[in-house]
N, C-alpha and C positions, 0 to 999 in steps of 0.2 A: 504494500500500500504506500508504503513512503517513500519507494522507487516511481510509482506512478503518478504520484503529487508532480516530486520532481521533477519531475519531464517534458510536465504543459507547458505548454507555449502557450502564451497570449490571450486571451478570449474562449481556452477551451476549459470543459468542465469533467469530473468525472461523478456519477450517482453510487451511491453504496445503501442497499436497502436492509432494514430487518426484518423478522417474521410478521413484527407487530405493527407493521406502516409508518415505520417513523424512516426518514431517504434524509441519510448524509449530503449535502452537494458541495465538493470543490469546484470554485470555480476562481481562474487565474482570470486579474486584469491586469493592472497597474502592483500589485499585491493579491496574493492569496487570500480566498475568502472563503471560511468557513458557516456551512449553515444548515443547523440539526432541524427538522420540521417534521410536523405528522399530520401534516394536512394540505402538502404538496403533491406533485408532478416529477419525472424525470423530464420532461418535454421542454426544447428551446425556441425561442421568439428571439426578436432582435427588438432591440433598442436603442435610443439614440443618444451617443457620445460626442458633446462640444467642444472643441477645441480653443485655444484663445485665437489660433490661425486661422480656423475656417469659420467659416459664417454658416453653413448650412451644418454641420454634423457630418458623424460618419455612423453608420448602423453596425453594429456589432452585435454577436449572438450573444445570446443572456439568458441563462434556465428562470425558467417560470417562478418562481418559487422567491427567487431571488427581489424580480421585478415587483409580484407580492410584498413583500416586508418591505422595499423603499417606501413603496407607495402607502403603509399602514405605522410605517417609524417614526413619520410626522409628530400620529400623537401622542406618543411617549416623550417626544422632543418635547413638546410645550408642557407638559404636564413637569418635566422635572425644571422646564421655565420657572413656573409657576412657583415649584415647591424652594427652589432657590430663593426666590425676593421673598418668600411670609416661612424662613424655615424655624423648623417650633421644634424641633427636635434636639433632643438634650443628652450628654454623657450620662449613663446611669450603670450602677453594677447588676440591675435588674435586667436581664433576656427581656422582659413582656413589654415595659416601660417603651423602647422605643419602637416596638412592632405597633403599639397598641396607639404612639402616635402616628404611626407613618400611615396605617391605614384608617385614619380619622384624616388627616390630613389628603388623603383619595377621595373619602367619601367627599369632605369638603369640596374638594376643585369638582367630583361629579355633577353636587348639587350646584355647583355654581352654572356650570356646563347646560344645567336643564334647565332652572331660573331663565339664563338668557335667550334657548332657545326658545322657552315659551312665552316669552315678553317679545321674543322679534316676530311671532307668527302673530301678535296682536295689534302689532304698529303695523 
């Protein structure tokens, strides 16, 4: 397996599956990129790579799966936005103490998240 990593070139990928549906995907760009999923595809699409040189793009192959998670990483981005500017979480020698803020502090930005949705479908 770590001879076959080694040896992509560019833009290819290799799939490693187990019994249980969950599909390994290497996929080499710029950097090797690992990505465990259980609710992927082995199957590739192309996508579109910008250069600072070209203006149009160049299409490169890209497993499914991968395109997936850019496209759904957004909200994680914003959410530890978020959690950064109001962080409420504190050193403690208690395990529960900061689980028990961190997902108060989820619910929180959720309810925030719904609040606004349902005030903008009233304006």
């Amino acid at each position: 397996m770590k001879l076959e990593i080694a040896s992509l070139s560019k833009h290819q990928s290799l799939f490693y599956s187990s019994k249980d549906k969950h599909i390994l995907t290497v996929w080499r760009d710029s950097k090797i990129l690992y990505l465990l999923s259980n609710n992927g595809s082995n199957s590739i699409s192309e996508t579109q790579r910008k250069n600072s040189t070209e203006t149009q793009g160049l299409m490169v192959p890209c497993p499914d799966n991968t395109i997936h998670y850019s496209q759904l990483s957004r909200g994680v981005d914003l959410l530890d936005q978020m959690r950064e500017d109001e962080n409420v979480e504190r050193r403690s020698r208690k395990l529960y103490k900061p689980i028990v803020l961190h997902l108060l502090q989820i619910s929180l930005y959720n309810s925030f998240l719904l609040f606004r949705k349902k005030n903008s479908e009233k304006n």
